[in-house]
C-alpha positions as CSV (number, residue, x, y, z in Angstrom):
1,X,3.1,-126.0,58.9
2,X,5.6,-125.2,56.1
3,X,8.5,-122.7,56.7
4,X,8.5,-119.3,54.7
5,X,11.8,-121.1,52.8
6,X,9.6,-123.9,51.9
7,X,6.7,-121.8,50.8
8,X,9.3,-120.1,48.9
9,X,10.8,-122.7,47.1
10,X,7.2,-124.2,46.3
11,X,6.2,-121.1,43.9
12,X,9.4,-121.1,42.7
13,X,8.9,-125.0,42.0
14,X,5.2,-124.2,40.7
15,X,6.9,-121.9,37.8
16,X,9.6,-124.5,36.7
17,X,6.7,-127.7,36.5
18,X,3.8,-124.9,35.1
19,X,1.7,-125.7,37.2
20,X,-1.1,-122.8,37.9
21,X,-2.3,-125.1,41.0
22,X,0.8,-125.7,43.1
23,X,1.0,-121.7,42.5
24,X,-2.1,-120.9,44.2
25,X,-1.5,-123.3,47.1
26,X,1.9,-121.5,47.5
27,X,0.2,-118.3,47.4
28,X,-2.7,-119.3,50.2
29,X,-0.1,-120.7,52.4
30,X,1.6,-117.7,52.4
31,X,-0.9,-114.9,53.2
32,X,-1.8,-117.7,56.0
33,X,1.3,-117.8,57.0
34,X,1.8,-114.1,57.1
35,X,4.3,-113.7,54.5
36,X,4.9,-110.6,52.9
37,X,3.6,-111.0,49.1
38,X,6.5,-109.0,47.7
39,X,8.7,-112.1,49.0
40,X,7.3,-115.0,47.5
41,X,7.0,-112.9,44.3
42,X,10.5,-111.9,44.1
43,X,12.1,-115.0,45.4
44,X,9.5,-117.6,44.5
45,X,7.6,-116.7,41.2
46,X,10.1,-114.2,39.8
47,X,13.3,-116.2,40.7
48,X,11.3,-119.4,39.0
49,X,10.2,-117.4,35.6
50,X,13.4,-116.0,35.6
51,X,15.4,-119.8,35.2
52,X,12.8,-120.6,32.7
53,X,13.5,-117.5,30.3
54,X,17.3,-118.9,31.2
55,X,16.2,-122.6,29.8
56,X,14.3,-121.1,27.2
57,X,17.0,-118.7,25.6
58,X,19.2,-122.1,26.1
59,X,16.6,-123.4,23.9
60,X,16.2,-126.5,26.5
61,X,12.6,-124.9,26.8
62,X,9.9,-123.6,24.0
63,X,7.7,-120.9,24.1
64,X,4.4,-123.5,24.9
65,X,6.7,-124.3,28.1
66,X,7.2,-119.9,28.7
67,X,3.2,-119.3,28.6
68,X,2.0,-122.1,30.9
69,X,4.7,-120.9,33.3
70,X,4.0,-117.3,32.5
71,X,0.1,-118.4,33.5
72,X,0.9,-120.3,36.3
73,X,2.9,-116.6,38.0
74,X,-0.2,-114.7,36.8
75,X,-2.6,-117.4,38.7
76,X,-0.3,-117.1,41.8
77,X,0.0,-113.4,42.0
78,X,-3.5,-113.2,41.5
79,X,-4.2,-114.5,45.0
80,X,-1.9,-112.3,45.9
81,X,-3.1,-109.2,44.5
82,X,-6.2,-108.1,47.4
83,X,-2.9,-108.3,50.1
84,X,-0.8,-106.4,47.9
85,X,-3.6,-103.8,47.0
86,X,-4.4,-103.7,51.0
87,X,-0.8,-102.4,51.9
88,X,-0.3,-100.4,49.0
89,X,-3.6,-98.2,49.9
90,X,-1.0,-97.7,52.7
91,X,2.0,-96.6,51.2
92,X,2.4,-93.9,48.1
93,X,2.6,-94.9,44.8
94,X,6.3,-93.9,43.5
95,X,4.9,-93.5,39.6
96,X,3.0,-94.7,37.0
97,X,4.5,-96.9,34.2
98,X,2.6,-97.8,31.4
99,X,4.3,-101.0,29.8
100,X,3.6,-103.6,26.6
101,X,5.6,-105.8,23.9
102,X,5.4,-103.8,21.0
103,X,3.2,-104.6,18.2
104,X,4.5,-107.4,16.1
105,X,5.8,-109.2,19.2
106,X,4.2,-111.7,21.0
107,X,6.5,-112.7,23.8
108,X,6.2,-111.3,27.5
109,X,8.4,-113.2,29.7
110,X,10.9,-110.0,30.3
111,X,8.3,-107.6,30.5
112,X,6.1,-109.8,32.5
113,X,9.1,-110.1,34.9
114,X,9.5,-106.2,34.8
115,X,6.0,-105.7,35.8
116,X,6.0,-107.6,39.1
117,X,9.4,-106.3,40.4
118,X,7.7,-103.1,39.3
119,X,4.5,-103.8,41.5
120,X,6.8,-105.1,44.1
121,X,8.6,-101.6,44.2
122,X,5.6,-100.0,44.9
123,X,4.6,-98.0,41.2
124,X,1.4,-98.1,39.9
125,X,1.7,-100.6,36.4
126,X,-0.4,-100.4,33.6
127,X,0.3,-103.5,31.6
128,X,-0.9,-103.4,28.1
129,X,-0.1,-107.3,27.0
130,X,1.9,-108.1,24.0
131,X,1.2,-107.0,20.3
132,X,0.3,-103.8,21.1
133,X,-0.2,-101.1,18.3
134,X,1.6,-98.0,18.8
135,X,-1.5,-96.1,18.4
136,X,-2.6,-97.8,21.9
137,X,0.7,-96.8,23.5
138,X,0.0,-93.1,22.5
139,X,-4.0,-92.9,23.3
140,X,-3.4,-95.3,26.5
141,X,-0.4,-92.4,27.3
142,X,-2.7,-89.4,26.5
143,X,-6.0,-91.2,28.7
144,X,-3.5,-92.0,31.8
145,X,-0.7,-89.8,32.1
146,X,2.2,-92.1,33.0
147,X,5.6,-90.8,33.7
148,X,7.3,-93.6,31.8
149,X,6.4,-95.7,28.8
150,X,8.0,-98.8,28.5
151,X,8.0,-100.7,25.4
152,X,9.6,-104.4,25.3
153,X,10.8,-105.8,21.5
154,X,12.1,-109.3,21.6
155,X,12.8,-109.6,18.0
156,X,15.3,-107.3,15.7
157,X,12.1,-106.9,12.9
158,X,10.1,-105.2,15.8
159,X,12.6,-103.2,17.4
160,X,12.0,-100.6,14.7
161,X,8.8,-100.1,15.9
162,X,10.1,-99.0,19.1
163,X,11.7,-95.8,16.5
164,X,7.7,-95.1,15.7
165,X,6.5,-95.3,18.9
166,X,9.3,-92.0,19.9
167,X,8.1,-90.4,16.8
168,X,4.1,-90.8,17.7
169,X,4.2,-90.0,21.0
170,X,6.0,-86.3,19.4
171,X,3.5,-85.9,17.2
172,X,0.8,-86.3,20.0
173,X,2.5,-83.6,21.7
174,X,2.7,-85.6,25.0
175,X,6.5,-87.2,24.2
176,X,8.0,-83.9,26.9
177,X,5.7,-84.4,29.4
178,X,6.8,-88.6,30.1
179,X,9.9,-91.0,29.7
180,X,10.9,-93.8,27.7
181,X,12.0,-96.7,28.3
182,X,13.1,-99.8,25.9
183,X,14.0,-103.0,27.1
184,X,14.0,-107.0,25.3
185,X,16.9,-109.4,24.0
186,X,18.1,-107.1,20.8
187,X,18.0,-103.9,22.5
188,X,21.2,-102.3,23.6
189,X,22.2,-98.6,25.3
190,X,23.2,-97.7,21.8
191,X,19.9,-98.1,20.5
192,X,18.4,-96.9,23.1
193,X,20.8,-93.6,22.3
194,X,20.1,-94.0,18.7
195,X,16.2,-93.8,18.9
196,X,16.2,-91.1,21.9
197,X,14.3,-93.6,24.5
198,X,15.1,-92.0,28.1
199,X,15.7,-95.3,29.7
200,X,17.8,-99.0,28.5
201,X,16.6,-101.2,30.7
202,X,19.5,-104.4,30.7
203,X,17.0,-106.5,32.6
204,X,13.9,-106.4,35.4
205,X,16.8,-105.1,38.3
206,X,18.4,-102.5,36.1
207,X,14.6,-101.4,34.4
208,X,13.7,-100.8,38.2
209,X,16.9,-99.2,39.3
210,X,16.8,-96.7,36.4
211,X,13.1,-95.8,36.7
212,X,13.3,-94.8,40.4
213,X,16.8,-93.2,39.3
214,X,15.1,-90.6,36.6
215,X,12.4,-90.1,38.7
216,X,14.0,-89.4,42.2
217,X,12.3,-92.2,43.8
């Protein structure tokens, strides 16, 4: 029988050699084991895609290297998922944040990263992928109601966007009635000031920390 540490360290493992099948095995041990899912997301799967954005900003890794390790967290959390659902039916959901790499942009590392210490912290996450149009931000927003809207640009030619995206949602109508939050390599506080987003988020921690802070969670 392997310890929680070793459970641990084998999705973290799974992230760093991409491999989807050692992430699932790390997953089934653990719900057999008893192990809270929000563990071996945060210290196994998050920790692991976390060193590979590291590598990968190094440019010791490519972006081939950030999706199969990006697929091999999704394949892990997604045995997670029906345990995670089961005691979240038992706790209340602090928010709802909508979330996507803005059009233009088709990385997801960070954002994919945000959205599982997100789960982990008990919101309710819509995920709308990478590339997304900022007409599907604003009808996604007007359909669900979210009380942020979180838009990740990883490039400096599609952090403009994220300027369109404030302006949309005002034209909607619906830009009082949520937040906004801007996060990716390029984006700074001072944009974030500049463009009138709500929220900078620096990383996952800080995007977390600042979404419970504005909405007195």
């Amino acid at each position: 029988m392997a310890s929680k540490e070793e459970i641990i360290e084998k999705a973290k493992g799974a992230i760093a050699e991409f491999d989807s099948e050692m992430a699932e095995e790390a997953s089934n041990e653990a719900l057999k084991e008893g192990i809270d899912p929000v563990e071996i997301i945060e210290h196994g799967f998050t920790a692991g895609m976390q060193e590979v954005g590291e590598l990968f900003e190094q440019g010791s890794l490519f972006l081939p290297h950030v999706l199969a390790a990006a697929e091999a967290m999704s394949k892990g959390i997604a045995v997670l998922k029906p345990e995670m659902e089961k005691r979240k039916s038992q706790t209340e959901s602090k928010g709802k944040v909508m979330i996507g790499t803005i059009e233009g942009d088709i990385h997801s590392i960070g954002k994919d990263i945000v959205v599982s210490m997100l789960n982990i912290a008990g919101f309710e996450v819509i995920d709308l992928g990478r590339d997304v149009p900022v007409s599907t931000f604003v009808e996604k927003a007007k359909e669900i109601k979210p009380d942020i809207v979180a838009s990740s640009a990883l490039m400096t030619s599609t952090m403009v966007t994220q300027i369109t995206l404030e302006e949309q949602l005002k034209e909607a109508g619906i830009r009082a009635q949520l937040k906004t939050m801007v996060g990716g390599a390029p984006v700074t506080q001072d944009w974030a000031n500049q463009i009138g987003a709500d929220i900078y988020g620096e990383n996952a921690t800080d995007a977390v920390n600042k979404i419970k802070e504005i909405l007195g969670v």
